[in-house]
C-alpha positions as CSV (number, residue, x, y, z in Angstrom):
1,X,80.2,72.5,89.8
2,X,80.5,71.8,93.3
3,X,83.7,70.1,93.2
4,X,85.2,73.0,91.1
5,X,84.4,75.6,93.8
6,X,85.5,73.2,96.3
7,X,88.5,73.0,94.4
8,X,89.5,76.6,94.2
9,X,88.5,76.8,97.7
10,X,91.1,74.8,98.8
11,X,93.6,76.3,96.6
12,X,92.5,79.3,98.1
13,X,93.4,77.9,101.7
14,X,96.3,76.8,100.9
15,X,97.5,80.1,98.7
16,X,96.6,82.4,101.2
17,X,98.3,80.8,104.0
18,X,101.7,80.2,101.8
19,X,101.4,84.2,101.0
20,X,101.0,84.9,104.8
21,X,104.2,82.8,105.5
22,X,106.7,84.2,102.6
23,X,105.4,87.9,104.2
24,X,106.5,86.8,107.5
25,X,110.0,85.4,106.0
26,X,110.8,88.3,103.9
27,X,109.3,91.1,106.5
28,X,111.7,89.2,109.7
29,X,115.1,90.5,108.1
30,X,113.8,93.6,105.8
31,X,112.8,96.8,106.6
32,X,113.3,99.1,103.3
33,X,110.7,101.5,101.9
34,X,109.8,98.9,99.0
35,X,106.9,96.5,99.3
36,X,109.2,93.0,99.4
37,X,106.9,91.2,100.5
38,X,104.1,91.6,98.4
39,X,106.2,92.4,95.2
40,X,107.6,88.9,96.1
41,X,104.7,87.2,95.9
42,X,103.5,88.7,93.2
43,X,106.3,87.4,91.3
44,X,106.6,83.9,92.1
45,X,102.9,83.8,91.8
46,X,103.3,84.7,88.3
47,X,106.2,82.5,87.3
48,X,104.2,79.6,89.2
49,X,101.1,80.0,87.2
50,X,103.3,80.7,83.7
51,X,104.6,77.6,84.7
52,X,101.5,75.5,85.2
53,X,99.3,77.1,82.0
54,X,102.7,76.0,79.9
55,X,102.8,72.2,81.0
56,X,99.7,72.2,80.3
57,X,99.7,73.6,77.2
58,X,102.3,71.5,76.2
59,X,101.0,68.1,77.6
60,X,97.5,67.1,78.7
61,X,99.1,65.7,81.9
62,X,97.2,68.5,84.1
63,X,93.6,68.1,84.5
64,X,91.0,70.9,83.8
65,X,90.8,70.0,87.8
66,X,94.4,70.5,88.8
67,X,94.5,73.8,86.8
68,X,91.6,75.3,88.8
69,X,93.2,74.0,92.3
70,X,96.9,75.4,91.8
71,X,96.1,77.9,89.4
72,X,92.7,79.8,90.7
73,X,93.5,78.8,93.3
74,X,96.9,78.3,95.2
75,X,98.2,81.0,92.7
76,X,95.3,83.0,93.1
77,X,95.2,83.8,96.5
78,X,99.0,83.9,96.6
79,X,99.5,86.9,94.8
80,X,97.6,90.1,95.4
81,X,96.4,92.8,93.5
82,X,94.6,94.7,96.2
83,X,98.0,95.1,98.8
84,X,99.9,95.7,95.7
85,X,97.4,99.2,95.0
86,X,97.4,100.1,98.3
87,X,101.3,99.7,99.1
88,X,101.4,101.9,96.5
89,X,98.6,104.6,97.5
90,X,100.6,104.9,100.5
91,X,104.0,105.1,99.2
92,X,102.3,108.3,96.6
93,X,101.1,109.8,99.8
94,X,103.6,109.8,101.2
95,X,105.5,111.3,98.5
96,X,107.7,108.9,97.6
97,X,106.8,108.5,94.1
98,X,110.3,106.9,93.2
99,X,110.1,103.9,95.0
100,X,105.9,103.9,94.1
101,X,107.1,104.1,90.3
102,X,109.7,101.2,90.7
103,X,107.3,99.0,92.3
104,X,104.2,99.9,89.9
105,X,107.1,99.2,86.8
106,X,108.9,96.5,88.4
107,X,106.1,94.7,89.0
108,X,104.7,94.8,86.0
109,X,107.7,94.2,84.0
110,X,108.9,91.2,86.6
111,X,105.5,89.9,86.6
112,X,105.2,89.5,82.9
113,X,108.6,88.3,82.2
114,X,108.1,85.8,85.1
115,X,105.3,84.5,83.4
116,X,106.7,83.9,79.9
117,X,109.9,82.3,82.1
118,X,107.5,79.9,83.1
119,X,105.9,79.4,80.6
120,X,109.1,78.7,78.6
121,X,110.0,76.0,80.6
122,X,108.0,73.7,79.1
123,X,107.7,75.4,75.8
């Protein structure tokens, strides 16, 4: 058990500076009213984890191990649920419920479809 938290906690680490540096590279050349940054993430982070879950699905070369370190955690604490709901509370009061809608439907739309992509890859 120990080596299983230590595992996601590493992952962790490692996610949550690799989401701190793609904010800083996609926030130094954009400054439009839609969340890049986190929507970005968000993204990737699901493609990244379709892709591990469908390797090892289709071969046993990941370990139950490996899973919880890049998918728990690296792809865990990449993405990130609670900026995404609060990028969007403040878009809504601010009354821009366009852009709020396309990032609520984008991202969820994106999200899953990057996460079957892949997936597919090693389908």
């Amino acid at each position: 058990m120990i080596k299983q938290v230590l595992l996601v906690g590493l992952g962790g680490f490692a996610g949550s500076i690799l989401r701190y540096l793609t904010y800083l590279w996609i926030d130094k050349d954009y400054s439009g009213a839609f969340p890049l940054a986190t929507f970005s993430v968000n993204i990737i982070g699901s493609f990244l984890l379709g892709m591990l879950y469908g390797a090892a699905v289709k071969s046993n070369i990941i370990s139950p191990e490996v899973r919880l370190l890049l998918g728990v955690g690296i792809c865990g604490s990449y993405t990130t649920f609670s900026t995404f709901a609060f990028e969007n509370m403040g878009l809504m009061q601010q009354k821009d419920m366009v852009t709020a809608f396309a990032y609520v439907a984008g991202s969820i739309i994106a999200g899953i479809l990057a996460a079957y992509g892949g997936y597919s890859i090693f389908r």
